[in-house]
C-alpha positions, 0 to 999 in steps of 0.5 A: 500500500506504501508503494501505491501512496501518492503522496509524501504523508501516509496515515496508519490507522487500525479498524477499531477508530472513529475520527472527525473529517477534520483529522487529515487537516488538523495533522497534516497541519502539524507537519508544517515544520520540514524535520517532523518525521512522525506524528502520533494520535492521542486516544480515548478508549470507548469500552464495550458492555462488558466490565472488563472492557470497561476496566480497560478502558479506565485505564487507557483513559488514565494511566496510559495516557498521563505515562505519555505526557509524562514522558513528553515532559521528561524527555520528548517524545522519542516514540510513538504509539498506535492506534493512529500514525500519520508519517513522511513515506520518506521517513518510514523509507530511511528508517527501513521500512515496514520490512523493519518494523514488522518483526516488532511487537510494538511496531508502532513504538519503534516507528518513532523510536527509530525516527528519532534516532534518526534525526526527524521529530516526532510529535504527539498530536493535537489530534484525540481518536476515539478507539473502540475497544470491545466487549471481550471476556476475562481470559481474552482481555486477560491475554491482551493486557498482558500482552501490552505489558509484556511489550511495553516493558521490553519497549522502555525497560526503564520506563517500565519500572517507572510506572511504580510511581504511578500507583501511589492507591495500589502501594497504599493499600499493601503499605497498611495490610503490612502496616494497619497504622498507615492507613491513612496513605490509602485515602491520601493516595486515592484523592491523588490518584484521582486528581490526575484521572480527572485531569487527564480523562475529562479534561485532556481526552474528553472521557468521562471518568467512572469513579466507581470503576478507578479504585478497582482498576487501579488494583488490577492495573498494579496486578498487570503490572507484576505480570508482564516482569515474568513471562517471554510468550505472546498469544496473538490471535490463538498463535503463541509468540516468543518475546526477545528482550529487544522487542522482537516477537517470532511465532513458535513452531511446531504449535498443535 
């Protein structure tokens, strides 16, 4: 598809996103300045009926999201993230490719990472998608949550380990199981913890925020969090994947 693009900006969107007509104008006005290489939507999550969809969600539209603004701050943006990619064909030409790209999990990361090492900007967009995530079960939702985190933590390994800072209801709630004196940490932290949803949920990406859902999403957010440490397999799909320690995922054979 590349190769039939007739001009030099290509879009990369999954099927699972609902934009405005006014998302080409908006990002291609983004690339005013000749050194952009790549920009990358921000999203809100739109969840299915099911709880664990909606869970999901919750966190997407939280904790996701403040970790990349987090990040921006900190150090640039030095990667990018689906599930909508706007890119210079010439840039995705110089990087190698999607011949490159396609033996990682997180290809969406790399795209920008790779970008950036290169020498061309990578920005986050003005632009928010909406990003339907659907209505699936326990055990599929399961495998897709630890999935994401088994990738992320082999994308950004530091940043990985960084997230612990971002759990401060979670770490209340083990300091006063261990320590029943502390447990005034345990309302302190959620009134922090949901100042920040507030912040980035309602008034960044324009969700609304279910309160009743937060605590209990911070709980299993800090639950997948543990899981994606131990672990090198992927299941993608019904296939089982071996994760390596620099992102790259190959389909294990001989399956049954």
């Amino acid at each position: 598809m590349v190769e039939l693009a007739a001009h030099d900006l290509v879009v990369m969107s999954d099927s699972d996103i609902r934009v405005s007509p006014s998302l080409l104008a908006t990002v291609a006005a983004e690339f005013g300045d000749s050194n952009t290489g790549v920009a990358t939507c921000p999203y809100r999550a739109i969840p299915g009926s099911s709880i664990w969809s909606k869970l999901e969600a919750t966190g997407m539209n939280t904790d996701f999201m403040s970790g990349i603004l987090v990040a921006r701050m900190l150090e640039g943006m030095h990667f990018a993230v689906g599930p909508t990619i706007v890119a210079r064909r010439r840039v995705l030409e110089a990087i190698g490719g999607f011949d490159r790209l396609k033996d990682y999990l997180a290809e969406d990361f790399v795209m920008g990472k790779f970008a950036a090492e290169a020498g061309h900007g990578v920005l986050l967009s003005s632009y928010v998608i909406e990003h339907h995530i659907g209505s699936s079960d326990f055990r599929h939702n399961a495998a897709h949550r630890l999935r994401w985190a088994r990738s992320t933590r082999r994308s950004r390994p530091l940043g990985y380990l960084g997230q612990i800072f971002t759990m401060p209801f979670a770490l209340a709630i083990f300091l006063t199981v261990a320590e029943p004196a502390f447990w005034p940490a345990v309302p302190a932290a959620f009134l922090v913890r949901a100042l920040v949803a507030y912040l980035v949920s309602e008034r960044v990406l324009r969700a609304k925020l279910n309160w009743f859902l937060l605590p209990v999403e911070d709980l299993a957010g800090f639950c997948f969090w543990i899981a994606g440490f131990f672990g090198n397999t992927i299941v993608w799909r019904g296939r089982r994947y071996r994760l390596y320690a620099d992102g790259r995922f190959k389909l294990i054979t001989g399956q049954a």
